[in-house]
Structure formats: structure tokens, C-alpha cells
C-alpha positions in Angstrom: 8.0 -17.7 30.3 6.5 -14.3 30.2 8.9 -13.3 33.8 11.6 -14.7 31.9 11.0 -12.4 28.8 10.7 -9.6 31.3 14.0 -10.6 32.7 15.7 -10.7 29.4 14.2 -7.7 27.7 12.6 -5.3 30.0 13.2 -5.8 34.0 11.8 -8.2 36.4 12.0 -8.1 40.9 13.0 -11.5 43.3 13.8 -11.7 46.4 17.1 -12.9 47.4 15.5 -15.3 50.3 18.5 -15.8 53.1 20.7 -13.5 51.4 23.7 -12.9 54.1 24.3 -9.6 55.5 26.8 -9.0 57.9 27.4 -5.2 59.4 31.4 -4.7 60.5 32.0 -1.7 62.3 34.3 -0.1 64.7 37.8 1.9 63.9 39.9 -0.9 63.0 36.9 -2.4 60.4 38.5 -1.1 57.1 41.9 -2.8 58.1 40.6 -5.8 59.1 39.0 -6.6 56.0 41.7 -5.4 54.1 43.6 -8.3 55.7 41.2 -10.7 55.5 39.6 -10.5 51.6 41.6 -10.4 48.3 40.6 -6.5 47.4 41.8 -3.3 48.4 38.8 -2.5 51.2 41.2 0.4 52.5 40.8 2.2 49.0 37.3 2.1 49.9 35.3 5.7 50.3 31.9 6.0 51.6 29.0 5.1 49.0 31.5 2.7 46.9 31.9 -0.9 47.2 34.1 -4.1 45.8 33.6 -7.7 45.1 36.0 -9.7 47.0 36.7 -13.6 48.2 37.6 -14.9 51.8 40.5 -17.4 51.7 41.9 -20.2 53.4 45.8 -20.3 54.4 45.7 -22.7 51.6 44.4 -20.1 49.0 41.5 -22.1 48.9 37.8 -20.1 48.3 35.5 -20.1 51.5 33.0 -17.6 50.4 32.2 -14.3 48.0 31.2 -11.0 49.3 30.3 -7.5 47.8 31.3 -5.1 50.1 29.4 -1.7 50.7 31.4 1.3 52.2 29.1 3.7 54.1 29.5 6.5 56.4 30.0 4.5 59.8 30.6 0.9 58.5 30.5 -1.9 55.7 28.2 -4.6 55.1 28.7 -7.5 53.7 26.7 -9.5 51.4 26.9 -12.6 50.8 24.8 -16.0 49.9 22.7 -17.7 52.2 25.2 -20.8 52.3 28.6 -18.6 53.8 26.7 -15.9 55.8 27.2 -17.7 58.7 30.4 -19.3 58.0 31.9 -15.7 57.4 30.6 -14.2 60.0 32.4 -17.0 62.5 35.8 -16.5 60.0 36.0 -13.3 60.3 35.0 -13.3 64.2 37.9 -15.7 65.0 40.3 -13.3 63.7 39.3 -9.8 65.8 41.4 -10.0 68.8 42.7 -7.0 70.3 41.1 -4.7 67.0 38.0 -2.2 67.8 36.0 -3.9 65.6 32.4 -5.1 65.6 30.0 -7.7 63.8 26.4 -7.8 63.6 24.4 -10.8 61.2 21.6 -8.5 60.0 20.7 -11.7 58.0 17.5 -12.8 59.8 16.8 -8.8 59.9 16.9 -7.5 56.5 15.0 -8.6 52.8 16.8 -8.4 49.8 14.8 -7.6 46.6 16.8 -7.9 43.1 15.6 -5.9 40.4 17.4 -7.1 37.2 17.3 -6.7 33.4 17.7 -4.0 30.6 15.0 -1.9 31.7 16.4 -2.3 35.2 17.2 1.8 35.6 14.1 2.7 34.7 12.2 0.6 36.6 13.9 2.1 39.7 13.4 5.3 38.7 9.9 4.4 38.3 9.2 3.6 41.9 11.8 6.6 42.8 14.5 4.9 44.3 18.1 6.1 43.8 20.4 4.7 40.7 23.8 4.5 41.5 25.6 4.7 39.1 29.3 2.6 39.3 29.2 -1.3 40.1 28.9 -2.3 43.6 27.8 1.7 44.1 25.4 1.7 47.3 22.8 4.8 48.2 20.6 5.2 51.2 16.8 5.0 50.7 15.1 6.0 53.6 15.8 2.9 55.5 16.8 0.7 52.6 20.2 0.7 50.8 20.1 0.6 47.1 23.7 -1.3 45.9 24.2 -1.1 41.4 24.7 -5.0 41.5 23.3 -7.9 39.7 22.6 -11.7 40.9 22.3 -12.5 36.9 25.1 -10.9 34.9 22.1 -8.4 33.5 21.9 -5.1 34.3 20.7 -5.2 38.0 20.3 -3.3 41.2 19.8 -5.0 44.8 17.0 -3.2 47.4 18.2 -4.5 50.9 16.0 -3.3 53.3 14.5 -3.8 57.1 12.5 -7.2 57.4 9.6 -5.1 58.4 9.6 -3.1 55.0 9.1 -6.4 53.5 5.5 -6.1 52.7 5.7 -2.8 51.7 8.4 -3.0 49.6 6.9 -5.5 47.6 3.6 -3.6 46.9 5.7 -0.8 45.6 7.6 -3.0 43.4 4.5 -4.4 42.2 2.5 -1.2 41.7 4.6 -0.3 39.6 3.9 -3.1 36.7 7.2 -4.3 37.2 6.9 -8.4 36.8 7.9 -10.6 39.3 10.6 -13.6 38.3 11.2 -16.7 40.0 14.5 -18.4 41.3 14.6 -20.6 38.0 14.2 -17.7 35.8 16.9 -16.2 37.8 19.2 -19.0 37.5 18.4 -19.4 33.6 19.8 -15.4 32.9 22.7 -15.7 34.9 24.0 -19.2 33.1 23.2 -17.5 30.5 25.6 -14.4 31.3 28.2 -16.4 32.6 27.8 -15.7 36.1 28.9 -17.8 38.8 27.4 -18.7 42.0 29.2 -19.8 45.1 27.4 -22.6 46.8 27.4 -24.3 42.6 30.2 -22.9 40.8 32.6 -22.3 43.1 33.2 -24.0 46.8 36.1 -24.3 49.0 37.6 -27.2 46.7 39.3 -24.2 44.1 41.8 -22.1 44.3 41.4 -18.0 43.8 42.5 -18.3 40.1 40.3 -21.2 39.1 37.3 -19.3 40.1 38.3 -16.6 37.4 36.9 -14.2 38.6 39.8 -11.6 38.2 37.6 -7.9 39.5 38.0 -9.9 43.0 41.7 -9.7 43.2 44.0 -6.7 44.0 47.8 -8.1 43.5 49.3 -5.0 45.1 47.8 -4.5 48.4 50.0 -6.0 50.4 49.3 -9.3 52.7 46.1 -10.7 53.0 45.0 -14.3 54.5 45.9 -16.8 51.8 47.8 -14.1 49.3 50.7 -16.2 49.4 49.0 -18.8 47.7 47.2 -16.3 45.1 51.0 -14.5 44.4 52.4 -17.8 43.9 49.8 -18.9 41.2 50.6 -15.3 39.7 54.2 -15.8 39.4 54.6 -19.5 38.0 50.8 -19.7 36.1 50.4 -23.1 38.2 46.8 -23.8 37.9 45.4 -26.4 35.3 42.0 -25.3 35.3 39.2 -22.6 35.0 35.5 -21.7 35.2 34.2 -21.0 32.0 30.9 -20.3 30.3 29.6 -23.3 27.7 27.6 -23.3 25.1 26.0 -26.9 24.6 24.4 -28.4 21.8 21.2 -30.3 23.4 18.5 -30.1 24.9 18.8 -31.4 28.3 21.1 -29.5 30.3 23.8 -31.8 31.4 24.0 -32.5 35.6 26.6 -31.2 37.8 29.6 -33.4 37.6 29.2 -34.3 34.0 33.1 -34.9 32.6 33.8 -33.8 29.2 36.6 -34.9 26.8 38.7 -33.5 23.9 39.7 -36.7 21.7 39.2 -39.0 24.8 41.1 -37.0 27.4 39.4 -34.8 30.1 39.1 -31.5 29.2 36.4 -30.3 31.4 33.6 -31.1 34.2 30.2 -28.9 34.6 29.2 -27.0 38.0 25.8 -26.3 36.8 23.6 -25.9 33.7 20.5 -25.0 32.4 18.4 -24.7 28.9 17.9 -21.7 27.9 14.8 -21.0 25.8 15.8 -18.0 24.0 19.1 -19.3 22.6 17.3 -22.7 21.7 20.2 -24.9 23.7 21.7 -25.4 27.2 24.4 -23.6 28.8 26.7 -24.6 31.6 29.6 -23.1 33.9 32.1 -25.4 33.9 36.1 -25.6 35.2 37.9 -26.3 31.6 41.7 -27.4 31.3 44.0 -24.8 30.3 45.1 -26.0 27.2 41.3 -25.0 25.7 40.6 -22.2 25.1 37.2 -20.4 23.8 36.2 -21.6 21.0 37.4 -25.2 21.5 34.8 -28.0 21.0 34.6 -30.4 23.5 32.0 -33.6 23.7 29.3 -33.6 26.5 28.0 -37.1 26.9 27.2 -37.4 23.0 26.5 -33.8 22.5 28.7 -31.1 21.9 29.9 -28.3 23.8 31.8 -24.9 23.1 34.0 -23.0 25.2 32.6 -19.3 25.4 35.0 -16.2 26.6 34.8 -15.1 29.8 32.0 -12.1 30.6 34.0 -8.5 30.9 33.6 -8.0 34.5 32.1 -4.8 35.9 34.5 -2.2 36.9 33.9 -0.3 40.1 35.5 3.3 38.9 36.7 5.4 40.3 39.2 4.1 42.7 41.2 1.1 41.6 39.7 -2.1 43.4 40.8 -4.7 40.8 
């Protein structure tokens, strides 16, 4: 309880086990991904970055990234369920282009400092602040990227496996409390914030995910952009992820079908209790036709439809 606190009021460290990496270099690496993920990667100047999906042909979601422009290449991150499945997508695709992949997963830690206090805390052990989202700065060895695994204000450390240990005692040094993964997953419901690997999978369309700072609709062609213009033009999807505000004290399990007046109206991706708001909250995809403040039933409870969080903006260049 008292990391949690820390998380929610102050600023609390985890590490990010299996976090993907995934270094792409080489002349023809800003192109390539430009063709390959939803965002405008060619906009892209050194020290700025971009959230961004891989599709299928079929539009369909295969994984998330935040992408770091530095200097001499752009790394990927990514969870610990796609790194590899990414790597091997985007692999299949350089042919004749001078480009160049390297899985720095099993090679790099990633520490996640998140929470109000999260600035301060890494000015306290003197790292760099940058200071727009997905922003990345060199730290010696280690990049410092202003981005957030919970929704809260947030900053990833990634840095060389054998800083590890190091790292950590820094972190801790400097009073700053250390969180675990539930805590973690508690905030981010909380905020909103999807995951891929619970929230969103390969099963939903570009759209449905909602996540709208991961789309560019004027960059030109891009692997499944036919799809994602279509569902721009005619509004054809029947569904979206949206936050939930329950009513009880068990969060409901992934799957759970909700109803408005008997029909389906929703179905939950994942869920927790949250202790400072006294109730559980849930991701969930919701029918179109509700809309936030609707009030749907949750097996006997019942459950509100909550806005979508106001997605971080990475000024200055236009990446949305």
C-alpha cells in the first residue's frame, strides 16, 4: 500500500522485466518504418520520438511501439509479448533497403520511474528530464525517454544489462520507493491506459484500440492503411476501448459481457480494484451507441462509461 501511495502521490521505480528493444539502423531505416507503422517516423528529428502500431494487411493490431529518434538510429520499445514478433515482421519486409536490426532485449534493463513527483525524482539522482512525450536524452550509457507505463507522469531509464545493479542502487539511494507490477497495473487502470498483450491483441482493428496519438491519416501508405482510411471514411467499426468505472468490489475477469437493458453493450479486457477510489476499474471495448456516462450492468453490479484519457502530445512536429 505504502508503494502504491508513492505511486499515486509522490513517485515510485519498477523495472520493466523483458521490456523489447529493438535497434534499426542503416540509411533506409526512417523510410522503412515510415512504411511499416501508422505514424509519421520521417517527421522524426533526433532526440524526439512517437507512439505508433504495427498492422496486418487486414488492419488488424500486431503490436505497439514508442519509437526514439537519435543521432544514428531508432529504437524501438515494445512489450515483452511482441519484441520478438516485431522484430521477425519487420525483418521479413527489408529486402534490397540498407537497413539493419539488432534485439537489444536480452542486453538492456528498463527501469520506470512514474508518478507526480516523477521530475523531481530524476532530478534528484541527476538524470536528464526531457521535456515533450516520447522525448529521449542520452545518460552516459543509458537513454532517458519522457514516457509512462501507467498514464501518470513517468519517465523510462533504459540502460546496459550490466548497469543493472548500479542503477538500482542509485534509484534507491535516493529514497525513491520501489513499486511492484500490481501496483503498476492498479495506476494505469486507473488512468485509462491500455496494455497490449491485455487490452489490445491482434483480434482489433486500429480504431477499436482508440488510441488516436498512434495514427497519422496523412502520411501516405503504410502496411494495413487501407484498412485504417477505410474505417475513417465510412465510421465502420462497432466498438471501442474505454475506461470503466465499476460499482464493486471484486474487479470483474477478462471476458466478463456487460448489457444495456439485456443487449450487449460491452466486454472487459482487464480490471482491477483500486483502493483509493474505493471501487474497481476496467478497460473494456464498449458498443458505439454508449457513450461516457452511460450505465451499463456488470454481472449484478453496475458500471459507467468514463471519457477517454487526453493523450500526450509529442510537440513540436506533428506525429498524430
Amino acid at each position: 500500500m505504502k508503494a502504491y501511495r508513492a505511486l499515486r502521490e509522490g513517485a515510485a521505480w519498477l523495472e520493466l522485466a523483458g521490456r523489447g528493444k529493438i535497434r534499426v539502423t542503416g540509411e533506409d531505416r526512417a523510410r522503412l518504418l515510415h512504411a511499416m507503422t501508422t505514424n509519421h517516423v520521417q517527421g522524426l528529428q533526433p532526440g524526439e520520438g512517437c507512439y505508433a502500431f504495427f498492422l496486418n494487411a487486414q488492419g488488424r493490431i500486431l503490436g505497439d511501439v514508442s519509437i526514439f529518434c537519435r543521432s544514428d538510429h531508432f529504437l524501438l520499445d515494445t512489450e515483452p509479448e511482441t519484441a520478438r514478433k516485431l522484430y521477425e515482421h519487420l525483418d521479413k519486409y527489408i529486402i534490397v533497403d540498407d537497413v539493419v536490426l539488432e534485439d537489444l532485449t536480452p542486453s538492456t534493463t528498463t527501469i520506470a520511474i512514474e508518478g507526480p513527483r516523477a521530475f523531481a525524482a530524476l532530478v534528484q539522482i541527476g538524470a536528464p528530464t526531457p521535456p515533450a512525450p516520447y522525448a529521449s536524452e542520452q545518460w552516459g550509457a543509458r537513454l532517458v525517454a519522457n514516457l509512462s507505463y501507467t498514464g501518470s507522469p513517468g519517465y523510462f531509464i533504459m540502460a546496459p544489462a550490466e548497469e543493472r545493479a548500479s542503477l538500482m542502487e542509485q534509484i534507491e539511494s535516493a529514497g525513491i520507493e520501489a513499486a511492484d507490477e500490481e501496483a503498476f497495473r492498479v495506476v494505469r487502470l486507473e488512468h485509462g491506459k491500455p496494455r497490449y498483450g491485455e487490452d489490445m491483441s491482434e483480434r482489433y482493428l486500429a480504431q477499436e484500440a482508440n488510441q488516436m496519438h498512434a495514427l497519422h491519416f496523412s502520411k501516405g501508405c503504410y502496411l494495413g492503411q487501407e484498412i485504417v482510411e477505410r474505417v475513417r471514411s465510412r465510421a465502420q467499426i462497432h466498438r471501442r476501448l474505454l475506461p470503466l468505472s465499476i460499482d464493486a468490489d471484486q474487479p470483474p475477469a477478462a471476458g466478463t459481457k456487460l448489457t444495456k437493458n439485456g443487449a450487449p453493450a460491452a466486454e472487459i479486457t482487464s480490471a482491477a480494484f483500486s483502493p483509493a477510489l474505493g471501487h474497481a476499474v476496467a478497460l473494456a471495448y464498449v458498443r458505439t451507441e454508449y457513450k461516457p456516462g452511460d450505465v451499463l450492468s456488470c454481472d449484478g453490479a453496475t458500471a459507467t462509461v468514463l471519457a477517454s484519457p487526453q493523450a500526450p502530445k509529442s510537440e513540436p512536429i506533428n506525429c498524430h
